[in-house]
Each structure stands twice: as structure tokens, then as C-alpha cells.
VMD Tcl script that builds the backbone (N, CA, C; Angstrom):
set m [mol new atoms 198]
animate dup $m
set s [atomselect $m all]
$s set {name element resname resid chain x y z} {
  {N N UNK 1 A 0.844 -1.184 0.000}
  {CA C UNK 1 A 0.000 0.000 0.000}
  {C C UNK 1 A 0.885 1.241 0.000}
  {N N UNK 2 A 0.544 2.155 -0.609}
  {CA C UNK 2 A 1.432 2.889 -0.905}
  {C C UNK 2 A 0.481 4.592 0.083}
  {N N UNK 3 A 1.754 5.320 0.864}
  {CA C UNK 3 A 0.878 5.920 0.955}
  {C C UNK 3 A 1.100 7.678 0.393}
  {N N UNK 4 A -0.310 8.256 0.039}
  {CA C UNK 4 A 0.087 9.618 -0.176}
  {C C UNK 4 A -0.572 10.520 0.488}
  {N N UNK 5 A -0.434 12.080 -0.120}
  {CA C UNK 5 A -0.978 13.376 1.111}
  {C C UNK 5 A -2.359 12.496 1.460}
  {N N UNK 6 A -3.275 12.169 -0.397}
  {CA C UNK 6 A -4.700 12.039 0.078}
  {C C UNK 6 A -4.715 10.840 1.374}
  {N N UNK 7 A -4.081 10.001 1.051}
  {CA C UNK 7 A -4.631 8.818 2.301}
  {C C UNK 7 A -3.872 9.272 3.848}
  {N N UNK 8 A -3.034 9.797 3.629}
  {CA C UNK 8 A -2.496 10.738 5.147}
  {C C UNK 8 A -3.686 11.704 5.967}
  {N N UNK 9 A -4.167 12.210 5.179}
  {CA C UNK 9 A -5.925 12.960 5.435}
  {C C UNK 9 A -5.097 14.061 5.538}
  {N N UNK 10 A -3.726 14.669 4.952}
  {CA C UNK 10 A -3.186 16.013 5.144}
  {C C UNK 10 A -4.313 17.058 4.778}
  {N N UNK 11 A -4.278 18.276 5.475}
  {CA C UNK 11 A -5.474 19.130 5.382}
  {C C UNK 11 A -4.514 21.001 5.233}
  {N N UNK 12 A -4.660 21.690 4.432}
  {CA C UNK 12 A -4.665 23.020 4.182}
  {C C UNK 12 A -5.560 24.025 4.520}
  {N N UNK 13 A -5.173 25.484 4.315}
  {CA C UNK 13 A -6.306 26.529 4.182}
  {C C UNK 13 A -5.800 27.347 2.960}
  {N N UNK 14 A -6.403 27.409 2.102}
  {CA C UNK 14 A -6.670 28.583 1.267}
  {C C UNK 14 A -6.740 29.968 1.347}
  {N N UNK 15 A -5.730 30.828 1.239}
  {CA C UNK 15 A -5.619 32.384 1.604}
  {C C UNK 15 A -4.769 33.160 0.213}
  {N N UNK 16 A -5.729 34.223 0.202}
  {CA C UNK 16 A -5.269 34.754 -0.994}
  {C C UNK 16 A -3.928 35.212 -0.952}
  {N N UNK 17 A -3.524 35.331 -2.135}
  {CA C UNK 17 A -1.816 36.222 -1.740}
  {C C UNK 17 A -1.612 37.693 -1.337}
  {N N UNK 18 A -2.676 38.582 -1.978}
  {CA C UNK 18 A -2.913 39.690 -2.050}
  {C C UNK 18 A -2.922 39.972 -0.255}
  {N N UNK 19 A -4.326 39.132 0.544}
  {CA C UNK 19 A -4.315 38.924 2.043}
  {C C UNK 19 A -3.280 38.820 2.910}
  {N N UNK 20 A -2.581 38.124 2.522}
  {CA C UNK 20 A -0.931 37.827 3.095}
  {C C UNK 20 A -0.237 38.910 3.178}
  {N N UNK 21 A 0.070 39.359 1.933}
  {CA C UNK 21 A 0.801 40.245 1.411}
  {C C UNK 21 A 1.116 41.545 2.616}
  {N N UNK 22 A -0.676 41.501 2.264}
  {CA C UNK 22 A -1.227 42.941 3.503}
  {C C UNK 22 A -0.986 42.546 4.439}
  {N N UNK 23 A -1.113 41.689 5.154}
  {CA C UNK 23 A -0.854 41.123 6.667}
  {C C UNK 23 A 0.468 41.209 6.516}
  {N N UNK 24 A 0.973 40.561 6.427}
  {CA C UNK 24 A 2.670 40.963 6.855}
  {C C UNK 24 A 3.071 42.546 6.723}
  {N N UNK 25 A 3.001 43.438 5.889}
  {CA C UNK 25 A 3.254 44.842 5.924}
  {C C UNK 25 A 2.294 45.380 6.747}
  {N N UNK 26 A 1.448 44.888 7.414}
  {CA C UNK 26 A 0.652 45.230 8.398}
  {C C UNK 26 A 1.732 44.928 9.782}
  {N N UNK 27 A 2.013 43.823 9.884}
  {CA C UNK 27 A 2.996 43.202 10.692}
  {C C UNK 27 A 3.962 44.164 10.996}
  {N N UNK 28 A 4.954 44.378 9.928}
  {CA C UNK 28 A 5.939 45.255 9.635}
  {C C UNK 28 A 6.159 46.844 9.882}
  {N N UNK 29 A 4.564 47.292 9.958}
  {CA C UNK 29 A 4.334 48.668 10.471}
  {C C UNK 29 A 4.125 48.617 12.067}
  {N N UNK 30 A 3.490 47.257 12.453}
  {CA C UNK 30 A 2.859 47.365 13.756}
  {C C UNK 30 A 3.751 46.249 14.938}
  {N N UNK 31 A 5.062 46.233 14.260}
  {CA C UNK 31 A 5.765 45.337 14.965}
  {C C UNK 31 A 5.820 44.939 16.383}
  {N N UNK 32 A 5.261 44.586 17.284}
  {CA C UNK 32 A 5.611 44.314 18.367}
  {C C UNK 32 A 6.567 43.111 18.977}
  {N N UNK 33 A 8.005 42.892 19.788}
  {CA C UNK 33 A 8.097 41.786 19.788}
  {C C UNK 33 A 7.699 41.114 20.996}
  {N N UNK 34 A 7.232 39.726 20.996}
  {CA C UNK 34 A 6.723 38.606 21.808}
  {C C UNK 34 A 5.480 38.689 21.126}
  {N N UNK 35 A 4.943 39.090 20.531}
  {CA C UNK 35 A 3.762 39.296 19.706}
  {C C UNK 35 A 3.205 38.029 18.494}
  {N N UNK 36 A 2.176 37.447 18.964}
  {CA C UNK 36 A 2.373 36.348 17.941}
  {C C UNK 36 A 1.223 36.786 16.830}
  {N N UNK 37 A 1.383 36.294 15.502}
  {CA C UNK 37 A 0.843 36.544 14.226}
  {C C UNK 37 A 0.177 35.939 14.199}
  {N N UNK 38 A -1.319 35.178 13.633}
  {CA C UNK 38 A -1.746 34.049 12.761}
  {C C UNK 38 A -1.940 34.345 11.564}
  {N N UNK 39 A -1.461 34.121 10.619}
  {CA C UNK 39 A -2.065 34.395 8.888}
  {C C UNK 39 A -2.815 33.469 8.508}
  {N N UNK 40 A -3.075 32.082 9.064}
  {CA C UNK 40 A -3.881 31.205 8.611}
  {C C UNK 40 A -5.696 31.630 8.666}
  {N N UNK 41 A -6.318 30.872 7.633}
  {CA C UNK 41 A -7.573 31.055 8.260}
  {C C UNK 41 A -8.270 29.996 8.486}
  {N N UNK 42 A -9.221 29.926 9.151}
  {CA C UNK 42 A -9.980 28.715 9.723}
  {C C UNK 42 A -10.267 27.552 8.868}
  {N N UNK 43 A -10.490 27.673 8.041}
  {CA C UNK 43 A -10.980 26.449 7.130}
  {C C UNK 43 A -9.994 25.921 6.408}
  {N N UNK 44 A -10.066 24.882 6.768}
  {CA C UNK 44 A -9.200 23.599 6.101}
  {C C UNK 44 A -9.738 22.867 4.987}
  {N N UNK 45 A -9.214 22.389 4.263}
  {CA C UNK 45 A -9.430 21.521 3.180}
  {C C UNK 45 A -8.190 20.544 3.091}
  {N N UNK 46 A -9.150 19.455 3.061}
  {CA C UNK 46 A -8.181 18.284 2.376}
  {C C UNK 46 A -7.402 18.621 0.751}
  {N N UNK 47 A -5.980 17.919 1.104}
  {CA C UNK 47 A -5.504 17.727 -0.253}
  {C C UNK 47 A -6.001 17.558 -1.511}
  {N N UNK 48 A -6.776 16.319 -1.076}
  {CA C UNK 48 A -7.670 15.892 -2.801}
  {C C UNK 48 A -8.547 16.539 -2.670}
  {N N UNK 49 A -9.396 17.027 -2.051}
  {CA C UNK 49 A -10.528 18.323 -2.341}
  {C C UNK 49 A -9.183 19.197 -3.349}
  {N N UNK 50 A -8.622 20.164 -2.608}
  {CA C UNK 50 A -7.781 21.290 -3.624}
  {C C UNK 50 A -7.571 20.712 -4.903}
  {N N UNK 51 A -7.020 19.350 -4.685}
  {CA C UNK 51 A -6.049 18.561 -6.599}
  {C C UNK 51 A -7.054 18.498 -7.408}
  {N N UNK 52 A -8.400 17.873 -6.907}
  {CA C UNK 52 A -9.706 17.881 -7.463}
  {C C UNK 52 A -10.377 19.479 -8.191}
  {N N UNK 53 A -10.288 20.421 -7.283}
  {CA C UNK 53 A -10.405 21.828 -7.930}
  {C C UNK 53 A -9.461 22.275 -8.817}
  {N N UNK 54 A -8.544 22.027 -8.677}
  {CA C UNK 54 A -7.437 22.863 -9.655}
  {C C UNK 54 A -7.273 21.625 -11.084}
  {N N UNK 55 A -7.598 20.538 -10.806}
  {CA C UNK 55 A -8.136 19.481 -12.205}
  {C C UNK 55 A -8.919 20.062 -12.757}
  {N N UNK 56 A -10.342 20.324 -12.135}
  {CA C UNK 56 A -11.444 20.744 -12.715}
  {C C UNK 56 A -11.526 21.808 -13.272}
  {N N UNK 57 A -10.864 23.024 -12.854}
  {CA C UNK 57 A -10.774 23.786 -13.434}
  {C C UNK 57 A -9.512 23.665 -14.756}
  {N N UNK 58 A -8.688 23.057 -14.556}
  {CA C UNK 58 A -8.131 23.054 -15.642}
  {C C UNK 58 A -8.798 21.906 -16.742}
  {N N UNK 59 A -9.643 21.494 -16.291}
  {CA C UNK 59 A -10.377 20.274 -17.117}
  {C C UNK 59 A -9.388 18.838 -18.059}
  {N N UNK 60 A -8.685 18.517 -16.576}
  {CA C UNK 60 A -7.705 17.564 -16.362}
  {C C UNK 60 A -8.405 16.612 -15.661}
  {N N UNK 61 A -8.415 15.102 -16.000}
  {CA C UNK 61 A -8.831 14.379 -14.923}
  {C C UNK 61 A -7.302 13.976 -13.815}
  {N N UNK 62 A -8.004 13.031 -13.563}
  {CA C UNK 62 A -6.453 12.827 -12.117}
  {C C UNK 62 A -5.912 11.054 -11.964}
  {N N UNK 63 A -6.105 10.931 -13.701}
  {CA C UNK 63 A -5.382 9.542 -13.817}
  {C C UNK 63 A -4.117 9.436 -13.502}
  {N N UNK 64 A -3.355 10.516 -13.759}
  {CA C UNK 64 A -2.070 10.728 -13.013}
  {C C UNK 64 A -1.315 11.226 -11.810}
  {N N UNK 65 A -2.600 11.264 -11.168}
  {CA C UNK 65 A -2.649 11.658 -9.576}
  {C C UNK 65 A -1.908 10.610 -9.026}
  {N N UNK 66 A -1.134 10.471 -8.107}
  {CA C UNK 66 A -1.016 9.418 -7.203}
  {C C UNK 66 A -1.620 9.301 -5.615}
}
mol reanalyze $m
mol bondsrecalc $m
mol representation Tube
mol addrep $m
């Protein structure tokens, strides 16, 4: 059995770059240190959910997925 992200149940969040971007130069103006950041946002998604969207939209299936 072989294993990969999908059968690991590895899980992500989706955040724009533009969002980031701002958050850190937000960071950078408002520096405090001992100060902790989060840039993540709440919602997670599984791996093969995301590989599955970015197939579909490219209108790729995922025979070559592993």
C-alpha cells in the first residue's frame, strides 16, 4: 500500500496572496516583539478536495494523480 498526502488525510487553508501580502506589511508597520501573528484562516481543506479543484478547473482528470 502505498501511501500519499490524500490517504495521510493532510489538510490546508486557502488564503489569498494579495491577504498575506497585507498582513505581513501590516505586521511590519505594527511590529511588536513577543507578539504572535496568525495568517492562517480557519478552514481547512483536504488535499484531494484542492487537486480535485485545480483538475477541474483546468479540465484535467487525475489519472495521473497518485
Amino acid at each position: 500500500m502505498s501511501l500519499t498526502p490524500f490517504t495521510l488525510g493532510h489538510k490546508r487553508t486557502l488564503e489569498y496572496v494579495e491577504d498575506v501580502c497585507r498582513a505581513f506589511a501590516n505586521i511590519i508597520d505594527n511590529f511588536k516583539p513577543g507578539e504572535v501573528y496568525n495568517l492562517g484562516g480557519g478552514k481547512q481543506h483536504e488535499i484531494k478536495y484542492i487537486s480535485d479543484l485545480i483538475l477541474k478547473n483546468l479540465r484535467k482528470d487525475d489519472s495521473k494523480v497518485i
